[in-house]
TORMIKOL-162860 format. One record per residue (C-alpha): x negated, y, z. Coordinates in Angstrom, 3 decimals, always signed. Example, Ala and Ser with C-alpha at 12.3 -4.5 7.8 and 13.67 -1.06 7.14 Angstrom:
2
u  v  w
-12.300  -4.500  +7.800
-13.670  -1.060  +7.140
***
This chain:
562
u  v  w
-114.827  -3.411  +60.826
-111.953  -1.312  +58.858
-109.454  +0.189  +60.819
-105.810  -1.259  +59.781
-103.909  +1.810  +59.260
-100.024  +1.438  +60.714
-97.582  +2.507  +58.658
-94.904  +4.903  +60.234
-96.485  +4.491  +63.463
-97.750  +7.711  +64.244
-96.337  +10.831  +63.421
-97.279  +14.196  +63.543
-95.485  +17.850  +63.520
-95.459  +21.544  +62.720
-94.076  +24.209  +65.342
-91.899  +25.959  +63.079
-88.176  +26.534  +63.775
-85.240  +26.273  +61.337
-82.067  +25.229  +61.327
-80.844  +21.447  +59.630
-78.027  +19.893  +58.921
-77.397  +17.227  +61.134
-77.888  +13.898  +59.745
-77.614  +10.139  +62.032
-79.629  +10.775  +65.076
-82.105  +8.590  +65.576
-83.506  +7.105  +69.106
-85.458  +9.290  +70.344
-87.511  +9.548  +73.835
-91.363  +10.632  +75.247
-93.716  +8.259  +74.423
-95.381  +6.391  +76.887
-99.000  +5.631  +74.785
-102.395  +7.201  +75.188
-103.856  +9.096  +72.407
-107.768  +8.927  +71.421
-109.854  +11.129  +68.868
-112.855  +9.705  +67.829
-113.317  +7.779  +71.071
-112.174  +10.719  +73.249
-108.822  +10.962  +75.170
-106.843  +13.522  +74.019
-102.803  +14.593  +75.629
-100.793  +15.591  +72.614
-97.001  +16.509  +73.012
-95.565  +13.097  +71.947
-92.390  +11.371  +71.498
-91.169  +8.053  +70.427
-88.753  +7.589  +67.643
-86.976  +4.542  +66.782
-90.182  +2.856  +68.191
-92.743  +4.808  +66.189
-94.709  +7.715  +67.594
-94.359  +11.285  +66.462
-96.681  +14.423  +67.501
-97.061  +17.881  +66.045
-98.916  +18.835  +63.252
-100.683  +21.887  +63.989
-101.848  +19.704  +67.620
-103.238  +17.278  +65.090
-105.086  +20.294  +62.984
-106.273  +21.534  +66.419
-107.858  +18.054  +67.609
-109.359  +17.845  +64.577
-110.797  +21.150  +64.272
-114.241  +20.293  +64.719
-114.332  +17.030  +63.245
-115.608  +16.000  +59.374
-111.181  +15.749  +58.664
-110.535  +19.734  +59.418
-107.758  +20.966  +57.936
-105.253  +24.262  +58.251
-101.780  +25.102  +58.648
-100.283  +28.169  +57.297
-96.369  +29.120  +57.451
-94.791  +32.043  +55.278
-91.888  +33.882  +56.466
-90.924  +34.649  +53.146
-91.175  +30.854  +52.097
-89.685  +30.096  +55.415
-88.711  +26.040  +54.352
-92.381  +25.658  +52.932
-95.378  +24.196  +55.222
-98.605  +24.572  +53.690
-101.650  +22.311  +54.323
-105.232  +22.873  +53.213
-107.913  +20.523  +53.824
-111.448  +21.200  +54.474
-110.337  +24.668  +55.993
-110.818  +24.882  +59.679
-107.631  +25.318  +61.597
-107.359  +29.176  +62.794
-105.819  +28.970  +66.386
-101.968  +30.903  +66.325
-101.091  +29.445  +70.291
-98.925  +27.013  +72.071
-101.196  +24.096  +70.548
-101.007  +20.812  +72.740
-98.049  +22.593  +74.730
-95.335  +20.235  +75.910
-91.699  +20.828  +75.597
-89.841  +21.563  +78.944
-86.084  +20.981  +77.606
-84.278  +17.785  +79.312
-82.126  +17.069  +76.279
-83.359  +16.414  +72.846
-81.686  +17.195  +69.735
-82.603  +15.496  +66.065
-82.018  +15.193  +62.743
-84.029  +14.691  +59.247
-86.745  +17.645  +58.533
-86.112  +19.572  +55.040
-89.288  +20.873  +54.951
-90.879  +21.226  +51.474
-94.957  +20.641  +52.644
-97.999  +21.392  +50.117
-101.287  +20.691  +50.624
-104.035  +22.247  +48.638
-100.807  +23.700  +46.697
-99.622  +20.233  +45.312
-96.253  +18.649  +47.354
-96.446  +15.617  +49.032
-94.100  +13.337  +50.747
-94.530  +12.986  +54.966
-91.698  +11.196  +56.615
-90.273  +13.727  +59.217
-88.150  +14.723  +61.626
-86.879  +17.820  +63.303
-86.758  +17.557  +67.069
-86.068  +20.064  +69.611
-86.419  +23.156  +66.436
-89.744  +21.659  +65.759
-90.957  +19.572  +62.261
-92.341  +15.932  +63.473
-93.955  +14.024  +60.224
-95.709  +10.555  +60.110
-99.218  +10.008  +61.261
-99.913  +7.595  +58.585
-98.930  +9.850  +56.041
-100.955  +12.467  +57.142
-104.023  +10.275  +57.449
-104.091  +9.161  +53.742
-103.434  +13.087  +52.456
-106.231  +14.714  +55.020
-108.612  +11.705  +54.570
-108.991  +10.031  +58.281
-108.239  +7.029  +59.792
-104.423  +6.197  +62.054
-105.080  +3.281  +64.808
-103.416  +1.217  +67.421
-104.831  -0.558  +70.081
-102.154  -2.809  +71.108
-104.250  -3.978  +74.226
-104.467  -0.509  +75.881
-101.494  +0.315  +73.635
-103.643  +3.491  +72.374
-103.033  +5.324  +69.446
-107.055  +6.000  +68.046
-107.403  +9.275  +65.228
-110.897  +8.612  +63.973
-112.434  +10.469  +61.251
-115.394  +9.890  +59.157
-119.120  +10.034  +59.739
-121.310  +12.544  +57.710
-122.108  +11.003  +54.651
-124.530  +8.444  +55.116
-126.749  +9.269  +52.238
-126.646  +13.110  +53.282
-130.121  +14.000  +55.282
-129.526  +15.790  +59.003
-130.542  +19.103  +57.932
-129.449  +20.378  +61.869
-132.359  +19.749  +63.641
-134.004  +23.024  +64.167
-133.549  +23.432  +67.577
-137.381  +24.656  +68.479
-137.781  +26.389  +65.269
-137.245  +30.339  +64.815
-135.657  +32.525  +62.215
-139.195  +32.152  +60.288
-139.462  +28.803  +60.256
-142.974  +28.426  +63.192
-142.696  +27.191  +66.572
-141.042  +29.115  +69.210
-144.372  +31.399  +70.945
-145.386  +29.510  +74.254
-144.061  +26.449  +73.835
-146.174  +23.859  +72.763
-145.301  +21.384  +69.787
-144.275  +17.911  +71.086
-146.336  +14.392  +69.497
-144.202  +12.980  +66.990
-142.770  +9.724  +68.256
-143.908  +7.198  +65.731
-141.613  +5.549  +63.444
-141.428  +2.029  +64.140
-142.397  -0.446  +61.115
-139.705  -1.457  +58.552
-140.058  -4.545  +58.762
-138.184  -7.793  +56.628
-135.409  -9.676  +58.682
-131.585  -9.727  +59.606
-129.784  -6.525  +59.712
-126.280  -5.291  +60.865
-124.825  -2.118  +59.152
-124.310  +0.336  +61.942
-122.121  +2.655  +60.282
-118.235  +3.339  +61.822
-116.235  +2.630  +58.442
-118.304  +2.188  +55.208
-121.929  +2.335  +53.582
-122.390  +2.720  +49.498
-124.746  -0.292  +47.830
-126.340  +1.096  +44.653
-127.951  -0.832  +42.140
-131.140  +1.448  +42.535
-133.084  +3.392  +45.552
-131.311  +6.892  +45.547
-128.312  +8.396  +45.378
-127.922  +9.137  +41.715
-127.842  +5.130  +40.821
-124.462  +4.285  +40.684
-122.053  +2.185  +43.147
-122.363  -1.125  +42.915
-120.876  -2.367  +45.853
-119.875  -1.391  +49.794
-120.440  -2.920  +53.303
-118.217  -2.236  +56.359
-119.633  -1.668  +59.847
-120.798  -4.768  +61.385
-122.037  -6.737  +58.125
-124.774  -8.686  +58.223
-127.624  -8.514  +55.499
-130.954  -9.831  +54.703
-133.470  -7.013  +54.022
-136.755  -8.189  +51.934
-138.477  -4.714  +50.722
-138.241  -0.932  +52.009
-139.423  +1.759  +49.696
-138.481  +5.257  +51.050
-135.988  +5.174  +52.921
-133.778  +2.860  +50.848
-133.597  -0.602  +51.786
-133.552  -3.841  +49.329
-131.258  -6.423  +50.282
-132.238  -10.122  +49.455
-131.377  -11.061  +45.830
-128.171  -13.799  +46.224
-126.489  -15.595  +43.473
-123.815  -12.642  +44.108
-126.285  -10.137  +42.338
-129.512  -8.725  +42.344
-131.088  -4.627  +42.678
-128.766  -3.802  +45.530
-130.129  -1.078  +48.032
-128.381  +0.520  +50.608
-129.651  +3.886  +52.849
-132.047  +1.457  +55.423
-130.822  +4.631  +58.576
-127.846  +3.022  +58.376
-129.192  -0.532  +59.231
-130.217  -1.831  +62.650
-132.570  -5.180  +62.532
-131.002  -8.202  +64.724
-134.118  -10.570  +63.985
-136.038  -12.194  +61.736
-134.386  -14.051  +59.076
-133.900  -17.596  +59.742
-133.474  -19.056  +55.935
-129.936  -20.513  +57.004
-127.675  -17.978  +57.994
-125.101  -16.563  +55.107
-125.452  -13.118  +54.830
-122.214  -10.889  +54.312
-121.896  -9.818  +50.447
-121.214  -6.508  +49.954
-118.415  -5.037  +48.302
-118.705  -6.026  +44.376
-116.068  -6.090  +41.423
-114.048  -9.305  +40.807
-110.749  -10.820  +41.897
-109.241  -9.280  +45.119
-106.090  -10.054  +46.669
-103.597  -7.232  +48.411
-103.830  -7.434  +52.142
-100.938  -4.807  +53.219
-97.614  -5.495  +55.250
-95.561  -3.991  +52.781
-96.757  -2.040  +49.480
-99.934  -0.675  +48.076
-100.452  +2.600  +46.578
-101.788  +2.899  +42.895
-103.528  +6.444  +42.133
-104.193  +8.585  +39.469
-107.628  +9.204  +40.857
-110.040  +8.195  +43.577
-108.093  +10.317  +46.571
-105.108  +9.869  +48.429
-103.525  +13.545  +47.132
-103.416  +12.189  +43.777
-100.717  +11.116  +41.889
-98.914  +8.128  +42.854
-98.839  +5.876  +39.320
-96.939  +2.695  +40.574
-97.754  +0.039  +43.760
-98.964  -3.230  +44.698
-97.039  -5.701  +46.541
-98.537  -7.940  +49.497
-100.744  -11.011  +47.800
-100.790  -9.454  +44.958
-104.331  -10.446  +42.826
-105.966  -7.698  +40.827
-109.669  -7.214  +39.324
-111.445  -4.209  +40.406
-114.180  -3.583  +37.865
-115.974  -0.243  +39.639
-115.939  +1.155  +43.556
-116.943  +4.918  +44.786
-116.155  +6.131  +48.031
-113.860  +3.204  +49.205
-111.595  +3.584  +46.189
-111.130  +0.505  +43.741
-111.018  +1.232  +40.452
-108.483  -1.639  +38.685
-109.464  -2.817  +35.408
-108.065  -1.229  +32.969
-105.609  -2.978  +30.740
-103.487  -2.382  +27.673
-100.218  -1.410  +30.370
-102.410  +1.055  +32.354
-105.754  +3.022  +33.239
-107.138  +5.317  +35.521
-105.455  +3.304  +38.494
-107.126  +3.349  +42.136
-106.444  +1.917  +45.113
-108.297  +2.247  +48.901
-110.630  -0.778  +48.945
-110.046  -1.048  +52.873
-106.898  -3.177  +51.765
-108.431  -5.486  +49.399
-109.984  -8.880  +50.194
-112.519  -10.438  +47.297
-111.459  -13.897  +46.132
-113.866  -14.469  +43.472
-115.658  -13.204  +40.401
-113.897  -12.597  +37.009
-115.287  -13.338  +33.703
-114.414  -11.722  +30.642
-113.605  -15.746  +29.144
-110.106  -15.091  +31.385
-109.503  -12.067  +29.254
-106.900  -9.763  +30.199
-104.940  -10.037  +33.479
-101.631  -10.094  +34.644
-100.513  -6.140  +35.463
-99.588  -6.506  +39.168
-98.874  -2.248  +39.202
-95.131  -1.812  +39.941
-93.811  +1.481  +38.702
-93.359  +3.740  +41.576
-89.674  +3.476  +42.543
-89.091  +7.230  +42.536
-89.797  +9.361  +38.867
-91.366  +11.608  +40.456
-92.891  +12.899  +43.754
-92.195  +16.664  +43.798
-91.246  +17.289  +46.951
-88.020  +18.303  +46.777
-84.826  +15.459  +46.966
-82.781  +15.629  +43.782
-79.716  +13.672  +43.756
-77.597  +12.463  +40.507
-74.139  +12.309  +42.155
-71.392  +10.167  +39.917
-67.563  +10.226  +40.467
-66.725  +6.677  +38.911
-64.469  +6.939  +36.566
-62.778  +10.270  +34.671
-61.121  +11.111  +31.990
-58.826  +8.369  +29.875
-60.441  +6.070  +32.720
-58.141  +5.819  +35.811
-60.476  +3.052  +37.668
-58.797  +0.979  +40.282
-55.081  +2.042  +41.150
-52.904  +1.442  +44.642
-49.595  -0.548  +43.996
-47.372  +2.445  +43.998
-49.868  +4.490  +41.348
-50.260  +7.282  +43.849
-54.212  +6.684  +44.557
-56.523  +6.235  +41.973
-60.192  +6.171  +41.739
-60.256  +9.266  +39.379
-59.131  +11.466  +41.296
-60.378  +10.610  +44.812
-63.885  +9.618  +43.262
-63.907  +13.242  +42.298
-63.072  +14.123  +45.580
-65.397  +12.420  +47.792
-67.868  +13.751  +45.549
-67.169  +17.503  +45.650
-67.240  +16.962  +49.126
-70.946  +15.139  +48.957
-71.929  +17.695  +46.700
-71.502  +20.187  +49.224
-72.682  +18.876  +51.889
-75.682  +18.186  +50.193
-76.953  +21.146  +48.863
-75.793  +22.815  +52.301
-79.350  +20.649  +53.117
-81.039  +21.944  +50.782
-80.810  +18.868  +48.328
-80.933  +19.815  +44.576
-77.972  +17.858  +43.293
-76.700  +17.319  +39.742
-72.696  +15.848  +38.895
-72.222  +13.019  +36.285
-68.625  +14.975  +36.179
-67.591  +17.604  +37.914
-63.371  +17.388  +36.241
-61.061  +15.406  +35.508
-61.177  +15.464  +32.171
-64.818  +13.543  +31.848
-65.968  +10.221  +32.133
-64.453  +8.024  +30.371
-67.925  +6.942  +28.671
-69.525  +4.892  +30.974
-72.464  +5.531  +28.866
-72.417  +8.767  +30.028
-74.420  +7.869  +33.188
-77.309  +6.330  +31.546
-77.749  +9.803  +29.247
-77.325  +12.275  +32.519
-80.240  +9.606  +34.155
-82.289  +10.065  +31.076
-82.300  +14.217  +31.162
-83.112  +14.033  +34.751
-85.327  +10.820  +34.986
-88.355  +13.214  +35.774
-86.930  +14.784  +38.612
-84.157  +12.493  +40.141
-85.134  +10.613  +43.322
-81.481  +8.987  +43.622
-78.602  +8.255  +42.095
-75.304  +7.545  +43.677
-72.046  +6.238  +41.981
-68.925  +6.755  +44.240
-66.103  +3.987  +44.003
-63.620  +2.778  +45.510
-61.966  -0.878  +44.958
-59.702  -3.183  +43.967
-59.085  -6.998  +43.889
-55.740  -8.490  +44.958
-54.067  -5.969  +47.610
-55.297  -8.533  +50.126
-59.079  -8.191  +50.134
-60.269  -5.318  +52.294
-63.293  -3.351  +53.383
-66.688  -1.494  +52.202
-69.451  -2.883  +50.368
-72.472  -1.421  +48.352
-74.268  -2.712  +45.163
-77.758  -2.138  +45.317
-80.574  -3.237  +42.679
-81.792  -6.566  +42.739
-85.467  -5.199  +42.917
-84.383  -4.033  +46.587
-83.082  -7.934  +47.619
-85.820  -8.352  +49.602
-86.423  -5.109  +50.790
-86.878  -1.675  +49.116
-85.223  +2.068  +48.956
-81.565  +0.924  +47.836
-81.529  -1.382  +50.416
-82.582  +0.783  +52.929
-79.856  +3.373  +51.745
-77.021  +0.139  +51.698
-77.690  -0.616  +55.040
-77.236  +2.915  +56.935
-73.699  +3.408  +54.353
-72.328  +0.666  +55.215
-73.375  +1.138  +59.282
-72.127  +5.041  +58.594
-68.738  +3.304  +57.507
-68.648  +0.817  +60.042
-68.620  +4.113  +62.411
-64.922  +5.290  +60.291
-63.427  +1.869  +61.219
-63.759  +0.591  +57.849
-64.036  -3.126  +58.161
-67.574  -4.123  +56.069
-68.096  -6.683  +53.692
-72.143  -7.312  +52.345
-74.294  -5.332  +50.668
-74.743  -6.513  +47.028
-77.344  -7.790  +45.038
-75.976  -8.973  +41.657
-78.355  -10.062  +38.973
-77.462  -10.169  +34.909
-79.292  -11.679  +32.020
-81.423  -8.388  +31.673
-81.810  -7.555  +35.642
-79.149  -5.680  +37.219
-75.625  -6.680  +36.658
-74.346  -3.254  +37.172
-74.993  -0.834  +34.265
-75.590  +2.102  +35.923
-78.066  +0.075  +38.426
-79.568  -1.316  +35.313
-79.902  +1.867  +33.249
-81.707  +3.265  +36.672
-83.821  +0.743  +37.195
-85.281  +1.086  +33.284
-86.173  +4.267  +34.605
-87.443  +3.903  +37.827
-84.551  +5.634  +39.534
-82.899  +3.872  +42.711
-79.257  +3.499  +42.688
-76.783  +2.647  +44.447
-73.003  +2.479  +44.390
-70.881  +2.830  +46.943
-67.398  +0.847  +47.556
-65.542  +2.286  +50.574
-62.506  +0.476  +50.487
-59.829  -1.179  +48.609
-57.666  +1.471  +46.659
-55.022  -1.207  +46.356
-54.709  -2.812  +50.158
-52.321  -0.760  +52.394
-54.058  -1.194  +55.267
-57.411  +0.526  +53.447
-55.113  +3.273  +52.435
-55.107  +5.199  +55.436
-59.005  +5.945  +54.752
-58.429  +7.512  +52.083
-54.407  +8.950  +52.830
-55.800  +12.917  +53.493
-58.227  +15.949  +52.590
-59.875  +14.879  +56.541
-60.635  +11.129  +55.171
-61.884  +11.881  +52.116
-64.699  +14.568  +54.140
-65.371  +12.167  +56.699
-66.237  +9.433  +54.254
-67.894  +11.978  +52.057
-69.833  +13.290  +55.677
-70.678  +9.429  +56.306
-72.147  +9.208  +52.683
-74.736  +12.294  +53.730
-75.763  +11.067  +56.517
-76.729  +7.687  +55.055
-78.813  +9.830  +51.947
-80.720  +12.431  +54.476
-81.365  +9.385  +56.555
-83.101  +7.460  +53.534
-85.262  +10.637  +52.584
-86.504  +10.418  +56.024
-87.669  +6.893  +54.526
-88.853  +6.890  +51.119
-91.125  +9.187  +48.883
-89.349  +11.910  +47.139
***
């Protein structure tokens, strides 16, 4: 069977201690769930957050010390916001691993951390709880290379990591040998137990993820195909070692390592054996998105995603990683075959796909957040005006976003100003070339506005892109503003999802989205209604919303790639 990895359901964390600024506190409490490695019960620190489980990192490196998914943890002072990850490497021992905390309060906020592993940044959802860095299970699982669980029966959260390679010969055995290779002196050399005869029949793969079908007897002929533990095949030749399994109309020359089999009985002529793993149509089978790779491991380079359903043709298979046929939009694009279900074959007459590869919504995965701030507005461009001319969107858009600014990069968060004057901004166009010079490093931009309709309408709203409408990073970020507003008293309207003749309505959402940039832009209230006014009306209002406006971004990097 393949284990269904849950996403944001486990987390993990390093025992570090720095110092955050504070962003929306999630709920947090100690989880109530058993833990397993590889079958084995294991008593991690553990705590439950917003419903998800969290547990440290380095007690994850320690339980799976002496497993085939080892992997260190190193901390520099000198680099003291850098975690460093290496896989392969054995976790040294520094103390306090599988230690629970003793405090009676618990205090949280979104982790900062910048973590590498095997030098190259990647993205783990995390938290800091209690001093100490929590990240995400499931994140963890596809960077190391093991496999996250959840038995909802025993509610059990299962870490299992792979086998030895299958095709890999037990080299261990030498328990009665000596340094010289003969028999240990006095002890007499056992009968060999005889092997029992190969023989033709029904056979289930007895392997506890995946075994490798090549299209000849060893290990050098290439991949041709993969069979999960518990598949059923018909075997109808042996020739050393590897096993032949019965020519189908699927394909023919398809041997598999025959250790890895265990007979059921002798084939009956009716029953459908399971066909392995082979290229041809397969549909998406994930709750939300897919990743698409770079290469054939889940370090690489993130090239774009697959939505739910979506149908691809994998031409080529190695190691549980689908290759997708190339096409003229994209190559060298791999996804984890554990997530794919074959619908049928594909012939060359169809000729060239549909590209189901989304762009990643982020430019780029660096590991560090980078935020385009933008005071609407500037310059010969007033914006929206109150009745009386004393407020107007030019100068308190600059405002709140001094004030973000700040607040920001007290966090840590690299942060770069459409306008940081007056004088600028009157070019709306502006924002589109400021997106452009920054498009491979900007995770998020974020347009600060403030409205106007009628002096009667009131309240917040937030346009996000239409890609988001039915879920996605802008309207994750919408929906914790406009909650963080709710919190000021402001009375909130919708979030908004407006759609033009060439995507988003909203240029600066538009000019984004060509680039694969979220944004969002954020409405706090109506410049020209008095009532709205006293939002807005001093230096304190203009923080608070600005301090509302952090929390919502440090809460969506605890959410998204970056």
């Amino acid at each position: 069977m393949h284990f269904r990895k849950i996403a944001a359901a486990l987390c993990a964390v390093l025992s570090v201690t720095l110092a955050s600024a504070a962003a929306a506190s999630p709920k947090v409490a100690v989880s109530d769930h058993k833990f397993m490695v590889n079958g084995k019960a294991v008593t991690p620190q553990a705590y439950n957050v917003d419903g998800y489980n969290y547990f440290k990192l380095r007690d994850v490196a320690y339980l799976l010390s002496d497993t085939t998914a080892p992997f260190n943890v190193t901390w520099t002072p000198s680099q003291s916001s850098v975690i460093n990850l290496i896989s392969g490497q054995k976790y040294q021992k520094v103390g306090g691993e599988l230690s629970a905390s003793t405090l009676s309060s618990l205090k949280v906020s979104a982790s900062t951390f910048k973590v590498l592993l095997n030098g190259s940044a990647v993205s783990f959802r995390g938290y800091l709880i209690n001093d100490n860095n929590y990240y995400s299970i499931a994140d963890i699982a596809d960077a190391i290379g093991f496999e996250a669980g959840w038995d909802n029966a025993t509610r059990t959260v299962k870490l299992t990591t792979p086998d030895p390679d299958p095709e890999q010969p037990d080299n261990n055995n030498s328990s009665n040998n000596n340094n010289n290779g003969s028999t240990t002196p006095g002890t007499p050399t056992p009968a060999p137990t005889p092997e029992p005869v190969f023989t033709t029949g029904l056979y289930e793969v007895n392997v506890s993820s995946s075994l490798t079908v090549r299209s000849g007897p060893a290990t050098t002929y290439p991949s041709v195909g993969q069979l999960s533990k518990g598949d059923k095949v018909v075997v109808d030749s042996l020739a050393n070692g590897w096993a032949h399994l019965m020519d189908t109309s699927a394909g023919t020359s398809r041997y598999v390592s025959a250790g890895y089999l265990k007979r059921l009985s002798d084939y009956d002529g009716k029953t459908e054996p399971d066909e392995p793993f082979t290229t041809g149509w397969y549909r998406v089978k994930v709750e939300s998105k897919l990743a698409v790779r770079a290469s054939a491991s889940s370090t690489a380079k993130k090239v774009g995603q697959l939505s739910a359903n979506a149908e691809v043709v994998v031409d080529s298979l190695a190691n549980g990683w689908a290759h997708l046929m190339d096409t003229s939009k994209g190559t060298g694009r791999y996804v984890s075959a554990n997530y794919l279900v074959r619908v049928r074959d594909y012939s060359a007459s169809e000729g060239e796909p549909d590209d189901q590869v989304e762009p990643p919504r982020t430019s780029q995965i660096d590991g560090r957040m980078t935020v385009i701030i933008d005071p609407g507005h500037g310059g010969s461009d007033v914006g929206a005006t109150s009745v009386d001319k004393v407020y107007d969107e030019k100068h308190i858009n600059l405002s709140v976003a001094k004030y973000l600014q700040s607040y920001l990069e007290s966090a840590g968060v690299n942060v770069i100003m459409v306008r940081d004057t007056l004088e600028e901004g009157s070019d709306l166009t502006l924002r589109g070339k400021v997106m452009e010079r920054y498009q491979d490093t900007a995770d998020l931009f974020f347009s600060v506005h403030h409205n106007a309709a009628n002096t009667a309408a009131r309240g917040a709203e937030a346009l996000a892109q239409v890609a988001d409408k039915n879920g996605g990073p802008t309207k994750i970020l919408a929906e914790k503003l406009l909650e963080e507003y709710r919190a000021l008293g402001v009375p909130i309207r919708s979030v908004v999802f407006r759609e033009g003749s060439h995507g988003d309505y909203y240029y600066t959402n538009r000019a984004a989205a060509s680039l694969y940039i979220p944004a969002l832009t954020s409405e706090f209230c109506f410049i020209d209604n008095a009532e709205d006014q006293q939002f807005i009306d001093s230096e304190e209002d203009l923080q608070a919303e600005a301090r509302a406006q952090y929390n919502a971004i440090m809460y969506y990097f605890t959410q998204v790639e970056y």
